[in-house]
Structure formats: structure tokens, C-alpha cells
Backbone of each chain as nested JSON, in Angstrom:
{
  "chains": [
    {"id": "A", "residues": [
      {"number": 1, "name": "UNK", "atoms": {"N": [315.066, 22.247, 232.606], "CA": [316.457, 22.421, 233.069], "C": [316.654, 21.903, 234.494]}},
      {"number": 2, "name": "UNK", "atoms": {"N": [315.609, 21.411, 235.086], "CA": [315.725, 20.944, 236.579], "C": [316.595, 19.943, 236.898]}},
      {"number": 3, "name": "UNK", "atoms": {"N": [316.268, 18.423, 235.473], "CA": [317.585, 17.91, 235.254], "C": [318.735, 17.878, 235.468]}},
      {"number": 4, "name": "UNK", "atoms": {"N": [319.015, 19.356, 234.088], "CA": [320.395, 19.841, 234.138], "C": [320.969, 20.183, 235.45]}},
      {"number": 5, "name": "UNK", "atoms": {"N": [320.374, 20.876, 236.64], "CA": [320.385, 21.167, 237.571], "C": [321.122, 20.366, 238.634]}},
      {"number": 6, "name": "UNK", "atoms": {"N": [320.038, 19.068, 238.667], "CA": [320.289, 17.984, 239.38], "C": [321.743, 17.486, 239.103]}},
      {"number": 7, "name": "UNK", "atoms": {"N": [322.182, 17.453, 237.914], "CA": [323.453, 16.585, 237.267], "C": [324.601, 17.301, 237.474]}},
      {"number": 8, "name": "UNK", "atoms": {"N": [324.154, 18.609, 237.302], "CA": [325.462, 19.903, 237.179], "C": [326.631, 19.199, 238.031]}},
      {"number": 9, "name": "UNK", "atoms": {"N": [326.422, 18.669, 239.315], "CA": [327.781, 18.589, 239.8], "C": [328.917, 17.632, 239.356]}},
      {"number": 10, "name": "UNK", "atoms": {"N": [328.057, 16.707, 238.845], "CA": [327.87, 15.426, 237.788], "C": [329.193, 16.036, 236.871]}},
      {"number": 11, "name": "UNK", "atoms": {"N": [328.929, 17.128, 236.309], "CA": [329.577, 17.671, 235.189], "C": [330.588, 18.19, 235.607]}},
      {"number": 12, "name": "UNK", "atoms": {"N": [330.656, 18.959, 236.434], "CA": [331.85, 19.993, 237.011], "C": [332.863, 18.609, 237.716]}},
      {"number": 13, "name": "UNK", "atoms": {"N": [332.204, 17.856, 238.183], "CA": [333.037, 16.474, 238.806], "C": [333.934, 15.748, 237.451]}},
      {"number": 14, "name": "UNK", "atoms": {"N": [333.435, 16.015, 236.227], "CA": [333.75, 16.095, 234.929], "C": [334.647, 17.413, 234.408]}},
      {"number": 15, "name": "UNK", "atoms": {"N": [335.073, 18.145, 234.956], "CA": [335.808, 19.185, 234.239], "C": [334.919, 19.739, 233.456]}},
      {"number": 16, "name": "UNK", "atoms": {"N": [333.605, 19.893, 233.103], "CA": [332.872, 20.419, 232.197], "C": [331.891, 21.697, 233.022]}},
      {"number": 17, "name": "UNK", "atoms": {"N": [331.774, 22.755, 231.862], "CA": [330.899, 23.471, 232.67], "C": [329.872, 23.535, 231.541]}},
      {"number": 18, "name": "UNK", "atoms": {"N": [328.692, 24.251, 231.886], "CA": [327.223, 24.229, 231.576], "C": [326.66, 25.044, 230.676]}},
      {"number": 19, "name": "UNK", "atoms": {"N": [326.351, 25.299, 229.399], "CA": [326.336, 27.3, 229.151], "C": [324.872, 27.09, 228.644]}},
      {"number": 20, "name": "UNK", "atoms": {"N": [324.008, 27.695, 228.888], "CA": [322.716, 27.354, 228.785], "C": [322.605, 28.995, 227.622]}},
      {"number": 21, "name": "UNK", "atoms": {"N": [322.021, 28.797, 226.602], "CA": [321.963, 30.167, 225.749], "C": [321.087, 30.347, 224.911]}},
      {"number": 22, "name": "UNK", "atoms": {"N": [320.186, 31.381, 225.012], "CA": [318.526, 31.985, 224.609], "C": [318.799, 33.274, 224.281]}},
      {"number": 23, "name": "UNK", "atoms": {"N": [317.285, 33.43, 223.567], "CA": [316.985, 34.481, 222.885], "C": [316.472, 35.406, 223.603]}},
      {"number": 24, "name": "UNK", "atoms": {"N": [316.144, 34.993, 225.028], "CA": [315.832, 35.568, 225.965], "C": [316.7, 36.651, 226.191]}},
      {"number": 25, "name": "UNK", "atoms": {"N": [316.32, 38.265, 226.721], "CA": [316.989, 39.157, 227.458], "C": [318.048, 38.694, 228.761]}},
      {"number": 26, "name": "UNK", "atoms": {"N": [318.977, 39.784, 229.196], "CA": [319.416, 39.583, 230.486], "C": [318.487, 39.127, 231.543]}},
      {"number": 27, "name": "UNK", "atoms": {"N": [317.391, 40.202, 231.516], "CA": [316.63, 40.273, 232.876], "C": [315.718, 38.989, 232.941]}},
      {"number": 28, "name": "UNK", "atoms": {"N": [315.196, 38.401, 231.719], "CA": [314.353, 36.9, 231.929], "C": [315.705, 35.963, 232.467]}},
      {"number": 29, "name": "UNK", "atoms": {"N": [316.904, 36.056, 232.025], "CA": [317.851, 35.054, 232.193], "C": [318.129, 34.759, 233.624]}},
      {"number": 30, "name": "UNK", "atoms": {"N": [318.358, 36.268, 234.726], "CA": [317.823, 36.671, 235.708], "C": [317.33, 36.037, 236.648]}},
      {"number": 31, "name": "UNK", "atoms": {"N": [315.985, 36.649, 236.359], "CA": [314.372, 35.881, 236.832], "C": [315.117, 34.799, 237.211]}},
      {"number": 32, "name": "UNK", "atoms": {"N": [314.833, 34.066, 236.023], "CA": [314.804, 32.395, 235.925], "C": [315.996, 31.596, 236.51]}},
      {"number": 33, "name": "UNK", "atoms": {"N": [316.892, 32.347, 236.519], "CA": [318.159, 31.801, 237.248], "C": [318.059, 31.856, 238.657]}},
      {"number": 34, "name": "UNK", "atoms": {"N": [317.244, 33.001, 239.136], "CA": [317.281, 33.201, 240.806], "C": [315.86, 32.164, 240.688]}},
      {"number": 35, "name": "UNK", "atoms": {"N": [314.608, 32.213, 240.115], "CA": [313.255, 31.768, 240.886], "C": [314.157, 30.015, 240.395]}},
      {"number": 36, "name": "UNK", "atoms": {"N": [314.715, 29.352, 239.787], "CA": [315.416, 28.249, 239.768], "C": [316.969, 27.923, 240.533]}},
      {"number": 37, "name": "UNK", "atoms": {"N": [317.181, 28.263, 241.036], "CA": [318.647, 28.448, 241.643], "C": [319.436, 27.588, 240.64]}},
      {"number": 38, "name": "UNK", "atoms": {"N": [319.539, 28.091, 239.617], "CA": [320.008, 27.48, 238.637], "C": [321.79, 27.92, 238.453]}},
      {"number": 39, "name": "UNK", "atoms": {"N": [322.607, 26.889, 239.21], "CA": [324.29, 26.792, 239.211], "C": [324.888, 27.266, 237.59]}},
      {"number": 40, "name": "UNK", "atoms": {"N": [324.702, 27.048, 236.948], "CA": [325.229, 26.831, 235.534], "C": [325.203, 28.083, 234.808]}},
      {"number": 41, "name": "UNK", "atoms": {"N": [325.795, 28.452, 233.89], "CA": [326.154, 29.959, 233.347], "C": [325.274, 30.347, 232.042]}},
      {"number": 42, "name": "UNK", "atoms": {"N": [324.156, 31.329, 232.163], "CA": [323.332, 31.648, 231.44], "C": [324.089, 32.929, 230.589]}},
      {"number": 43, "name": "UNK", "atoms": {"N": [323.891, 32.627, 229.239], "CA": [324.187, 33.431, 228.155], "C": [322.683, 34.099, 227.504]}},
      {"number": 44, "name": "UNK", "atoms": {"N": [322.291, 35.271, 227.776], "CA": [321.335, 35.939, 226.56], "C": [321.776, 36.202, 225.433]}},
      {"number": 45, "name": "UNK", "atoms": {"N": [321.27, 35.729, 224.468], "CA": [321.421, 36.082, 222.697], "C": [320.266, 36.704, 222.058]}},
      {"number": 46, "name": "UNK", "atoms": {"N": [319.527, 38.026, 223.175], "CA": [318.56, 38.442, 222.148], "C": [318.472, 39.303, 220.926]}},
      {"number": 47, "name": "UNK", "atoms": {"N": [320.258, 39.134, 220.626], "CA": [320.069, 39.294, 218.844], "C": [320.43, 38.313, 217.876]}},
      {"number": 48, "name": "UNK", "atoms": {"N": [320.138, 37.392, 218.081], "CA": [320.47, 35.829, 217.987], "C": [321.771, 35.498, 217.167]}},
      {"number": 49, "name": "UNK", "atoms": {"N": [322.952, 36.503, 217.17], "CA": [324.161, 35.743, 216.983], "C": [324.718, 34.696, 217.027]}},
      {"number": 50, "name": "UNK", "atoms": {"N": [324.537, 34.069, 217.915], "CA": [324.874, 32.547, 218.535], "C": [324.208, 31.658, 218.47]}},
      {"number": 51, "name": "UNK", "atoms": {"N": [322.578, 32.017, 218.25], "CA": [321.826, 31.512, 217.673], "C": [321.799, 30.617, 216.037]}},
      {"number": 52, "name": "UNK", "atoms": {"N": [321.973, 31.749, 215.5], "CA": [322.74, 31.889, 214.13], "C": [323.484, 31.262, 213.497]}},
      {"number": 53, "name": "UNK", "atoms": {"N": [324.427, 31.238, 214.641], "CA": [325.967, 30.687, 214.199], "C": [325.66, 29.144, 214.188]}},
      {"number": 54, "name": "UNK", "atoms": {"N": [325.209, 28.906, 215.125], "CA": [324.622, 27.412, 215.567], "C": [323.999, 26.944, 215.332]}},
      {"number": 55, "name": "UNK", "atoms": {"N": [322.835, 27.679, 214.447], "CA": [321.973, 26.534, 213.73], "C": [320.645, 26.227, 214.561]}},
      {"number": 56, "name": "UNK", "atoms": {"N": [320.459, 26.795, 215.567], "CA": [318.826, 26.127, 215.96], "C": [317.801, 26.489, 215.323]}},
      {"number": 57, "name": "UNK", "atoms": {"N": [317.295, 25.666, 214.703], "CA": [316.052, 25.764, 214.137], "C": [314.957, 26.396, 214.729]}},
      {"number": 58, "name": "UNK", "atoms": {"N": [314.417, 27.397, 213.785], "CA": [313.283, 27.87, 214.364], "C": [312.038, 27.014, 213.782]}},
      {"number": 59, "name": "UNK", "atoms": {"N": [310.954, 26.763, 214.883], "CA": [310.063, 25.554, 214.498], "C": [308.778, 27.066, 214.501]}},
      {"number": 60, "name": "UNK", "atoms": {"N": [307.99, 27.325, 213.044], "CA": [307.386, 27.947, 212.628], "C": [306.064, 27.836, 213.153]}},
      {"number": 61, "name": "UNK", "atoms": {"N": [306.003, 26.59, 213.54], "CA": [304.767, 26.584, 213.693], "C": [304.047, 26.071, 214.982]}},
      {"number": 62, "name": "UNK", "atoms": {"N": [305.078, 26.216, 215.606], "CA": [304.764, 25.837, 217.414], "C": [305.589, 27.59, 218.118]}},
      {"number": 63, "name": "UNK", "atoms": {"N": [305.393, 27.733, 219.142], "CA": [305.919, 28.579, 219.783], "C": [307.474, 28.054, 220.718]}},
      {"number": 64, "name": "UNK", "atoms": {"N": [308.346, 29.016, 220.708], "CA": [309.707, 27.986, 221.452], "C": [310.523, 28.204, 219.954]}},
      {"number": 65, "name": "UNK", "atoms": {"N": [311.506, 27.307, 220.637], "CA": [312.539, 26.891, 219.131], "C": [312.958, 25.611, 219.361]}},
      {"number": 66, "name": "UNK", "atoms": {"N": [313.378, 24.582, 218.425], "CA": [314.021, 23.17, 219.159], "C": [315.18, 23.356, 219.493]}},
      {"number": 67, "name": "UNK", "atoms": {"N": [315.082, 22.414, 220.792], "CA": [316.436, 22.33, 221.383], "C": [317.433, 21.669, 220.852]}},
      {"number": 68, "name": "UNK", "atoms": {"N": [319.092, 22.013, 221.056], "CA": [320.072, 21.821, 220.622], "C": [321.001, 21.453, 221.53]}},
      {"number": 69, "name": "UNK", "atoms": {"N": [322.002, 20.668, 221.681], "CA": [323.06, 20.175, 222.34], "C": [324.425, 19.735, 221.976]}},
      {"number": 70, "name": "UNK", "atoms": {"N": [325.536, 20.991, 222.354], "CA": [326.316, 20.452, 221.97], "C": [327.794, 20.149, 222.906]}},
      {"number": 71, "name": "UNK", "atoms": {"N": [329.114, 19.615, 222.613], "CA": [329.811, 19.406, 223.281], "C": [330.994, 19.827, 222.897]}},
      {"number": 72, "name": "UNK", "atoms": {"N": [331.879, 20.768, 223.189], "CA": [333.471, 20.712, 223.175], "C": [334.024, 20.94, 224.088]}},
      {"number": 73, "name": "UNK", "atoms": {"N": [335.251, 20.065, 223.116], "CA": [336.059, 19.522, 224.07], "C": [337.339, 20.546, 224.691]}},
      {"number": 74, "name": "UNK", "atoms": {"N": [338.218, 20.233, 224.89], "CA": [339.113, 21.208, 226.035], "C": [340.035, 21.635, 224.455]}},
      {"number": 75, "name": "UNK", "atoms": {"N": [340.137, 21.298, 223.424], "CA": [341.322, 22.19, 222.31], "C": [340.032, 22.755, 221.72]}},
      {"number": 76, "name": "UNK", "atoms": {"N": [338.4, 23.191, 221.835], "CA": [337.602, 23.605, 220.942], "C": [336.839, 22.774, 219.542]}},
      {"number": 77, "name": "UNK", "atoms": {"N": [337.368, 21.454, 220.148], "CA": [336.322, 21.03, 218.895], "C": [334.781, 20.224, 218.97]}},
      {"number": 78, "name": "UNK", "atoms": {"N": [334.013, 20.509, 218.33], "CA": [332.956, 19.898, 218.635], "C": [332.856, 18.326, 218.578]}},
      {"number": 79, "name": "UNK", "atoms": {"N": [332.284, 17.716, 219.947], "CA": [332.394, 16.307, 220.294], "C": [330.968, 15.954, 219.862]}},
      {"number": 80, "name": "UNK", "atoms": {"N": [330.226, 16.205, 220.049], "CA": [328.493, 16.327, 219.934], "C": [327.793, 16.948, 219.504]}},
      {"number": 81, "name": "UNK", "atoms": {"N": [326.702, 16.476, 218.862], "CA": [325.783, 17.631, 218.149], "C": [324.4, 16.557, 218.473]}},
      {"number": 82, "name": "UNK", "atoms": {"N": [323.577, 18.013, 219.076], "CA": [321.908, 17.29, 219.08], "C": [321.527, 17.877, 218.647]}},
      {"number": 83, "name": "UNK", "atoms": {"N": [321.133, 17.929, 217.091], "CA": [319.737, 19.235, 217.474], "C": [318.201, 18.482, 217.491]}},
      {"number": 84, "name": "UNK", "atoms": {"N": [317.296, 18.983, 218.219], "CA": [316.191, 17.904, 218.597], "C": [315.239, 17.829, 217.349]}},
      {"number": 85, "name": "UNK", "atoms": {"N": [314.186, 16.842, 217.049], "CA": [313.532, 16.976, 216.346], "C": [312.474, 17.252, 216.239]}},
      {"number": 86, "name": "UNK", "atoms": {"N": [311.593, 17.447, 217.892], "CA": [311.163, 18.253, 218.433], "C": [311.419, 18.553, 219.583]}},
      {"number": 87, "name": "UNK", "atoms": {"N": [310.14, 19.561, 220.519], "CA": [310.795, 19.83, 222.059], "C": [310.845, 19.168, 222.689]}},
      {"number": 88, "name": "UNK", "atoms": {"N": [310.667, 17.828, 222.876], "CA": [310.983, 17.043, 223.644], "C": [312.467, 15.997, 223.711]}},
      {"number": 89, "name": "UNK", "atoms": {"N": [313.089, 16.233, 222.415], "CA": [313.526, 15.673, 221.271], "C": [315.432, 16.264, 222.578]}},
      {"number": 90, "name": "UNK", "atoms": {"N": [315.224, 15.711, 223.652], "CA": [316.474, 16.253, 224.164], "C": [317.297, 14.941, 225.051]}},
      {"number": 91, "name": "UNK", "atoms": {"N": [318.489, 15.302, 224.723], "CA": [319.414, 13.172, 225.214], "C": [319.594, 13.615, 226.784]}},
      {"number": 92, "name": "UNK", "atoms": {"N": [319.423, 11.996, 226.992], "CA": [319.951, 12.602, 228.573], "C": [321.158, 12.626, 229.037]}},
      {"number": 93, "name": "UNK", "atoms": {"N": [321.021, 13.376, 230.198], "CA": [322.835, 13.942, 230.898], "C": [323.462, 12.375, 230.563]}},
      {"number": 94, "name": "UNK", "atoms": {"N": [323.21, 11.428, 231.071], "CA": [323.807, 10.374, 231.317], "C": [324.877, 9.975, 230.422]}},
      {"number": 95, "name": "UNK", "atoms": {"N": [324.094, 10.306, 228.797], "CA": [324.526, 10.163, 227.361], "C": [325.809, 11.286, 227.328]}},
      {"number": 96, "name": "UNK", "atoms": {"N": [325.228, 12.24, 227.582], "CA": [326.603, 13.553, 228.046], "C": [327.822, 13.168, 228.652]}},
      {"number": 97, "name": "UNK", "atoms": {"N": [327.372, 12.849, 230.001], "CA": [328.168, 12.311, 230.792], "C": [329.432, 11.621, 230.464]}},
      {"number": 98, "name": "UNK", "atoms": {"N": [328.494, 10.368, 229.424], "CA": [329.706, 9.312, 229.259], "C": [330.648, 9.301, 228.589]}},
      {"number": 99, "name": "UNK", "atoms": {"N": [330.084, 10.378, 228.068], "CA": [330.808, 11.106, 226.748], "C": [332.431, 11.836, 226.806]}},
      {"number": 100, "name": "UNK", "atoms": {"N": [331.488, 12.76, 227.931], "CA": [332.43, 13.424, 228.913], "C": [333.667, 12.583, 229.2]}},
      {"number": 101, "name": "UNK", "atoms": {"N": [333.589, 11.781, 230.144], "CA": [334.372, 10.939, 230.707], "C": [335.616, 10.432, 230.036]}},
      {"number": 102, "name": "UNK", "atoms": {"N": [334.623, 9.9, 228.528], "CA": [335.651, 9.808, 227.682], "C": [336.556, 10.342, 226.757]}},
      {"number": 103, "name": "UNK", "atoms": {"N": [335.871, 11.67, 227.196], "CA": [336.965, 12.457, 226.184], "C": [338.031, 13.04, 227.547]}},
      {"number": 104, "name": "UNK", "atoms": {"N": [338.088, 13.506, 228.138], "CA": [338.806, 13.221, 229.52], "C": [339.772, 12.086, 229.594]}},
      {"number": 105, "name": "UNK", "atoms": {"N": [339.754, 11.489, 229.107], "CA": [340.408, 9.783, 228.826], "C": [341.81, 10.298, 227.859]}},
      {"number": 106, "name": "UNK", "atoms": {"N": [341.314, 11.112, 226.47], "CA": [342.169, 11.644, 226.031], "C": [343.182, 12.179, 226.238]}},
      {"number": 107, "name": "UNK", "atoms": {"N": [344.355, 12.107, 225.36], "CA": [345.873, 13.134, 226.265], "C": [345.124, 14.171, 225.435]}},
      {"number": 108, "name": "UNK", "atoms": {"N": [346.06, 15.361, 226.167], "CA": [345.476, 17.042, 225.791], "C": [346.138, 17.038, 224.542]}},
      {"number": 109, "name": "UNK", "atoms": {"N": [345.483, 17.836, 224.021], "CA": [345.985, 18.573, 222.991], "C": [345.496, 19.469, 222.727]}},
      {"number": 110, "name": "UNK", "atoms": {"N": [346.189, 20.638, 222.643], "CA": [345.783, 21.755, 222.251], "C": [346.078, 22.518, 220.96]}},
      {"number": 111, "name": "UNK", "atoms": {"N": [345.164, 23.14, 220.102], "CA": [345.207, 23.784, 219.366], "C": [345.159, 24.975, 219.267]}},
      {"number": 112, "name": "UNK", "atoms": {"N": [346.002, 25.734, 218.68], "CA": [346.252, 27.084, 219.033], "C": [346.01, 28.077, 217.567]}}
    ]},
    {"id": "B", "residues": [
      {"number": 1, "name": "UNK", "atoms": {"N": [320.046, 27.166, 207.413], "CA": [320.724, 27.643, 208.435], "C": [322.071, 26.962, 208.603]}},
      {"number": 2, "name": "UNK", "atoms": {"N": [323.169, 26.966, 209.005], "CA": [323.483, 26.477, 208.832], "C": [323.842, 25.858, 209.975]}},
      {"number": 3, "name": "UNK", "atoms": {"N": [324.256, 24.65, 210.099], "CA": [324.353, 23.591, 211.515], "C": [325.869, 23.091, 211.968]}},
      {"number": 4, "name": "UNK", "atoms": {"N": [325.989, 23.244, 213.085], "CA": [327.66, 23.011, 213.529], "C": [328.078, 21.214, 213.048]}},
      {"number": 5, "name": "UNK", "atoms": {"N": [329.362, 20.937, 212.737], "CA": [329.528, 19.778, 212.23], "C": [330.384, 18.979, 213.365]}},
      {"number": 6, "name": "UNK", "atoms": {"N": [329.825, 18.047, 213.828], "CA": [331.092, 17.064, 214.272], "C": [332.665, 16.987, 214.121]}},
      {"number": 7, "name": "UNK", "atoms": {"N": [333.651, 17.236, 215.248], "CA": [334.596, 17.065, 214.955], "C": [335.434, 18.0, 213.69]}},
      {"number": 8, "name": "UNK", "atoms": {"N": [334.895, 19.564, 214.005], "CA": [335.016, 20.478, 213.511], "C": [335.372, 21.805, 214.681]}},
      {"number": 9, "name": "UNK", "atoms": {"N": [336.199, 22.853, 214.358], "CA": [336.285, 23.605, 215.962], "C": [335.128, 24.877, 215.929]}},
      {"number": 10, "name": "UNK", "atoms": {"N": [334.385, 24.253, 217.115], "CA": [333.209, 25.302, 217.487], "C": [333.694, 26.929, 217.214]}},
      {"number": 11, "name": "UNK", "atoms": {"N": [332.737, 27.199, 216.292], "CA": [332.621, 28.857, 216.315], "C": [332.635, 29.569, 217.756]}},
      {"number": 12, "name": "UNK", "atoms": {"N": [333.754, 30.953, 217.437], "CA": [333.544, 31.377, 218.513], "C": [332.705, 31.961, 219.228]}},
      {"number": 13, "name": "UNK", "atoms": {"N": [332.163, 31.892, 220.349], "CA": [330.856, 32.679, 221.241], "C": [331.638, 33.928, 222.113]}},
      {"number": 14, "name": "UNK", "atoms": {"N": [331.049, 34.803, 222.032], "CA": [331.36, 36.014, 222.71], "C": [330.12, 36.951, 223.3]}},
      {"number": 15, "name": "UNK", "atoms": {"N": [329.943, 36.521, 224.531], "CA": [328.369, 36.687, 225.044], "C": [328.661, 37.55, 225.981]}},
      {"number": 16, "name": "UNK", "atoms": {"N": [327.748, 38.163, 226.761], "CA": [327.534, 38.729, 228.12], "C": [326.573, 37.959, 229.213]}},
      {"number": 17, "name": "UNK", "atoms": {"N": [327.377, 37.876, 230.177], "CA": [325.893, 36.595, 231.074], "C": [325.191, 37.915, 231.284]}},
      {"number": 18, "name": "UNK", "atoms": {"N": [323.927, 37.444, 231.902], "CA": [323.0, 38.302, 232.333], "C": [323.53, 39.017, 234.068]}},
      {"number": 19, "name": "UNK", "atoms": {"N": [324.607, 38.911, 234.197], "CA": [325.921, 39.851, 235.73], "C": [326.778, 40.396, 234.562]}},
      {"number": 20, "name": "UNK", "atoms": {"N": [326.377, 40.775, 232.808], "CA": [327.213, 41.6, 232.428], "C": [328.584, 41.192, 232.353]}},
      {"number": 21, "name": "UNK", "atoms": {"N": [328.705, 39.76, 232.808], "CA": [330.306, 39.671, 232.705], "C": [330.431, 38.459, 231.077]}},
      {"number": 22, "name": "UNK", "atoms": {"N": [331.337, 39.066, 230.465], "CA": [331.89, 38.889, 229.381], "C": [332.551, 37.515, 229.79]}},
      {"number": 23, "name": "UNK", "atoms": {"N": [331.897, 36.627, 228.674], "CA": [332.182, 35.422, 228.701], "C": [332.618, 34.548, 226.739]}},
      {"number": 24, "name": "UNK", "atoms": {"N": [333.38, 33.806, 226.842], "CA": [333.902, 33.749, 225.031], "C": [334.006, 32.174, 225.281]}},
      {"number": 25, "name": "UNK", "atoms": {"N": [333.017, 31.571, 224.553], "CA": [333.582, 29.89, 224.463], "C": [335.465, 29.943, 224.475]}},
      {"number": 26, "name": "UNK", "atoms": {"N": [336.478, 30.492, 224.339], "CA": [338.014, 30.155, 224.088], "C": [338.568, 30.255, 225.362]}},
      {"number": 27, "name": "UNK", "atoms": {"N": [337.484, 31.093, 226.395], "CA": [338.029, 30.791, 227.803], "C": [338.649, 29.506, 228.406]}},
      {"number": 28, "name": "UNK", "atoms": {"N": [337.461, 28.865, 227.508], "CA": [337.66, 27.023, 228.432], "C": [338.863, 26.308, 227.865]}},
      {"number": 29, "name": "UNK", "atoms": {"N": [339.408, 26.942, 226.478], "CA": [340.058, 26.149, 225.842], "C": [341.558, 25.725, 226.831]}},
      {"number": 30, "name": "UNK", "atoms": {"N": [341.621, 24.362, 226.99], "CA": [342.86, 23.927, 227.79], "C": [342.376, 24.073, 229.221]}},
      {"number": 31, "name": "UNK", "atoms": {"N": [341.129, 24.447, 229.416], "CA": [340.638, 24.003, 230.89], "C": [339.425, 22.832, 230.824]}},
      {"number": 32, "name": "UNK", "atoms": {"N": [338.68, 23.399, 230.507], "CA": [337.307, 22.789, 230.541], "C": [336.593, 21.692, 229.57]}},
      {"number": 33, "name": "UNK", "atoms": {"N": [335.839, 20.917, 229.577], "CA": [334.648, 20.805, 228.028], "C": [333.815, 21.672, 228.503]}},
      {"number": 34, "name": "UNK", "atoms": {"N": [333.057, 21.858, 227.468], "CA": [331.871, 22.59, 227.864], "C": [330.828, 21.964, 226.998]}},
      {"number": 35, "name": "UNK", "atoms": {"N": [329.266, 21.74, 227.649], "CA": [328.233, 21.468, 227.455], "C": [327.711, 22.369, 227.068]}},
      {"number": 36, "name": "UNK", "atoms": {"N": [327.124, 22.822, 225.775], "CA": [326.224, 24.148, 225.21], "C": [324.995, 23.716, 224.973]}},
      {"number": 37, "name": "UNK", "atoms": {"N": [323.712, 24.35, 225.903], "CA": [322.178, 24.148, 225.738], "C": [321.949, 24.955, 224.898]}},
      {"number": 38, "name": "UNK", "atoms": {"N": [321.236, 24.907, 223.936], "CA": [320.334, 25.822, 223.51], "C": [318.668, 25.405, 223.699]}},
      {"number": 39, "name": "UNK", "atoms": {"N": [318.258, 26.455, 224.528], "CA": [316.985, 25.895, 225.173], "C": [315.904, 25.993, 224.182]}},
      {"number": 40, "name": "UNK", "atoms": {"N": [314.529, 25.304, 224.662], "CA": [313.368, 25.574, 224.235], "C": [313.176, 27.016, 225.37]}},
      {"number": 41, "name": "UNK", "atoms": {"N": [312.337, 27.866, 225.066], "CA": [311.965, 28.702, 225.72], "C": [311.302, 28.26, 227.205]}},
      {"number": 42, "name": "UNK", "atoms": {"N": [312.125, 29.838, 227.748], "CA": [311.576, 29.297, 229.346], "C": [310.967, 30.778, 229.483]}},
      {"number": 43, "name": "UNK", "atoms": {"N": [309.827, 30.853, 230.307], "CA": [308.954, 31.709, 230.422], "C": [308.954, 31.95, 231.995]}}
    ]}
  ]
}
């Protein structure tokens, strides 16, 4: 997430904000947010609702889960979908980014 | 499991950050995009 870190302003300079979300407790979310000074808004799901809902694969036979990435846009619809194919298996901001930009490009619309 | 689809409207999220403050993906709607990680584990 050091990355993510680095780029964050990248994003918010984008109208976009960050939601980083694990199976992890409050208090690891915590930790890791203060020992990382990590800007971006940590969600715990340690009853994996959101988990769930979303689809990350649990990889059985490594420890972790694969990572997932996704994007919506300002009326709620999904612009992007990563899910990795393994842990390394993650796009970079840049790819986000441009993405970003261009949906920003768009007139609003909202759905209600 | 089932997997979110492209160009479909994201299920809603209704979380607590770890400051306890109540947070709902529909906040952003008409402000923001939002980028959603779902991490590999961080230890």
C-alpha cells in the first residue's frame, strides 16, 4: 500500500477517494494505519460482508486472499473490476488514474 | 462467489472505519469516484 500512499494525492487531485477494506479487525486497521501514516480510509470487514458481496476470492492454498480493485463512479456504478490472479496480480495507480480522469470527462449524472 | 460486474451499480457498503465512524459507499454518490482495495493481508 506504500504505492497507494505515494499516489493518494494523485487521486483526491482526481475527485476520488481511497477505501482500502479487510478482514482485518478495527484495532489491526489501527496499527497499520498509524505505524504507515496511511491518508486513505480503512474499512474492517471482520465478518466478511463486503467481502462477500464482492467476490474476493479466497486462495486456499496460500495464506492472504487475492487482491481486488475496483472503481465507481460519482452516480454508483462500477467503472472497473480487478480481481488479481494472484498476490501480486495488482494494476497500477497510473491505469486507475487514467481512468479516473476520464470518467471526470463525463457530464454527471445521477441516479437516484 | 459471486463477482461484481462492469457497468452495473456497486452493492451497497455500510462499514465502520476503525474511529468507529460510519461510513456507506452512497455517501460519495454525486461527490466523489471512489477507488475500492481489497487487500492481500497486512500483518
Amino acid at each position: 500500500m506504500a504505492q497507494l500512499r505515494q499516489d493518494y494525492q494523485r487521486f483526491v487531485e482526481l475527485d476520488t477517494e481511497v477505501i482500502v477494506i479487510g478482514p482485518e479487525g478495527p484495532a489491526s486497521f489501527s496499527k497499520y494505519w498509524q505505524d504507515h501514516q496511511l491518508p486513505f480510509v480503512g474499512l474492517p470487514d471482520p465478518e466478511h460482508t463486503v467481502l462477500k458481496l464482492y467476490g474476493q476470492e479466497v486462495n486456499l492454498f496460500k495464506l492472504g486472499r487475492l487482491p481486488a480493485q475496483l472503481i465507481v463512479d460519482r452516480a454508483g456504478m462500477v467503472r472497473y473490476v480487478h480481481y488479481g490472479k494472484s498476490m501480486a496480480d495488482i494494476p497500477e495507480n497510473q491505469e486507475l488514474l487514467a481512468l479516473l480522469a476520464e470518467l471526470n470527462q463525463e457530464p454527471a449524472e445521477i441516479i437516484h | 462467489m459471486s463477482q461484481v460486474k462492469l457497468n452495473t451499480q456497486a452493492p451497497e457498503i455500510s462499514l465502520q472505519d476503525f474511529k468507529s465512524k460510519a461510513v456507506r459507499l452512497s455517501d460519495y454518490y454525486g461527490k466523489k469516484n471512489v477507488v475500492l482495495v481489497f487487500n492481500r493481508t497486512f500483518t
